[in-house]
Each structure stands twice: as structure tokens, then as C-alpha cells.
C-alpha positions in Angstrom: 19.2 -75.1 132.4 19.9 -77.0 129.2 15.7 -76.9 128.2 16.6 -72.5 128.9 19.6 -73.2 125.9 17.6 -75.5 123.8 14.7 -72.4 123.7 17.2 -69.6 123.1 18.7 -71.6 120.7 15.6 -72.2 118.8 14.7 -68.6 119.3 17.7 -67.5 117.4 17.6 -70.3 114.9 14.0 -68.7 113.9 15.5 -65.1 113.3 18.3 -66.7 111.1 15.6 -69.0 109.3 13.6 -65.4 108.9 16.2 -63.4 107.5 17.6 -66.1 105.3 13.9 -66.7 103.7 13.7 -63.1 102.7 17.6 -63.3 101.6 17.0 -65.6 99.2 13.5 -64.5 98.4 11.9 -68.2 99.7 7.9 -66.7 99.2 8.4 -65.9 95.9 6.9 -68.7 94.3 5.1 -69.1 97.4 5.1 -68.9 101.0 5.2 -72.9 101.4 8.3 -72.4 100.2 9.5 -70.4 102.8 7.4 -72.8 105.7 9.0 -76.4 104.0 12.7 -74.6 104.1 12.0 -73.5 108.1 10.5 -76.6 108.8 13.4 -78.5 107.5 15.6 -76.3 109.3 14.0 -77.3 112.3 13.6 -80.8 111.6 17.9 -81.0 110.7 18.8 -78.9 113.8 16.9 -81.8 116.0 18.4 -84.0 114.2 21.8 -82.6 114.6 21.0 -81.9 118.4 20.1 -85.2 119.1 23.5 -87.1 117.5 25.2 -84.5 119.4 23.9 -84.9 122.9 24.7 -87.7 124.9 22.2 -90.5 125.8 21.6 -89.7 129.1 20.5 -86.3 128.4 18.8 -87.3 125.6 16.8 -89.5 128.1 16.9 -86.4 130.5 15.0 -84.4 128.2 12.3 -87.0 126.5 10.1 -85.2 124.1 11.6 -81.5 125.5 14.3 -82.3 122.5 11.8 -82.1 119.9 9.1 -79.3 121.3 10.7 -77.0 123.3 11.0 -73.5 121.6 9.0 -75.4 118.5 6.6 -72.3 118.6 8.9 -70.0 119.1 11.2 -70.5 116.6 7.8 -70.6 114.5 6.9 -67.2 115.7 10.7 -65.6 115.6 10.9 -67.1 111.8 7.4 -65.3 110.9 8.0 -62.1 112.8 11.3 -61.6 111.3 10.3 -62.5 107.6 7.8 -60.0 107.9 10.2 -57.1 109.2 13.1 -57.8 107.2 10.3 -58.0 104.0 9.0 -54.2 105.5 13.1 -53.0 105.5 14.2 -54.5 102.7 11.4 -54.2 100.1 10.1 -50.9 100.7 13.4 -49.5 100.5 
């Protein structure tokens, strides 16, 4: 139940992180812009989730904390850069 939260979590962290690249334009000097900014997204939220949670469900979830939804939130950042670039650039 709490890994289910922790992937939908990072599933919508991911479409923020996209829109907010192409909001403030993070590829324009170049995309490793963009990747660094969502990567330290990512890295914080942990972070944040992991003061936040309590020790024994830290210890509940081990590694969970750190990987799961890692690639999703990878995949929802890139798919959502690359539509909001096709809605908001064309137009």
C-alpha cells in the first residue's frame, strides 16, 4: 500500500518536473539542464520522504524508498517535456 503511494507519487512528481522544465525553458542551453534539475528533484523529494517517514517504515521499505517509481518518474518527466514542448511551442 504505501510502495502503491510512493509510485503514484513519483508518477506525478515526473509530470510536474516535465511541465516545469518546459515552463521555464530548462533545455535551452541544453537538455542536461533539464536532466540535473529532475534529477535533483528526485534526489530532494527522497530526501524529504525519508526525514518525513518514520524509522520503522523506513526499515519497512529498505531500498523501495529510493527506487520505486525511479523510472517512472523518469519516463512521466520525458513524456511530458516532450508534449507540453509539441503544445506550447508550435503554437
Amino acid at each position: 500500500m504505501l510502495e502503491d503511494k510512493l509510485y503514484w507519487g513519483r508518477f506525478l512528481g515526473g509530470i510536474v518536473m516535465g511541465f516545469l522544465t518546459e515552463f521555464f525553458k530548462l533545455y535551452k542551453p541544453t537538455i542536461f539542464l533539464g536532466i540535473f534539475v529532475a534529477a535533483l528533484a528526485y534526489v530532494i523529494s527522497t530526501i524529504i520522504l525519508r526525514m518525513a517517514m518514520p524509522l520503522n517504515v523506513r526499515e519497512k521499505l529498505g531500498k523501495k524508498l529510493y527506487i520505486s517509481g525511479a523510472g517512472t518518474y523518469a519516463v512521466t518527466w520525458l513524456v511530458t517535456l516532450i508534449i507540453c514542448f509539441n503544445v506550447f511551442e508550435a503554437a
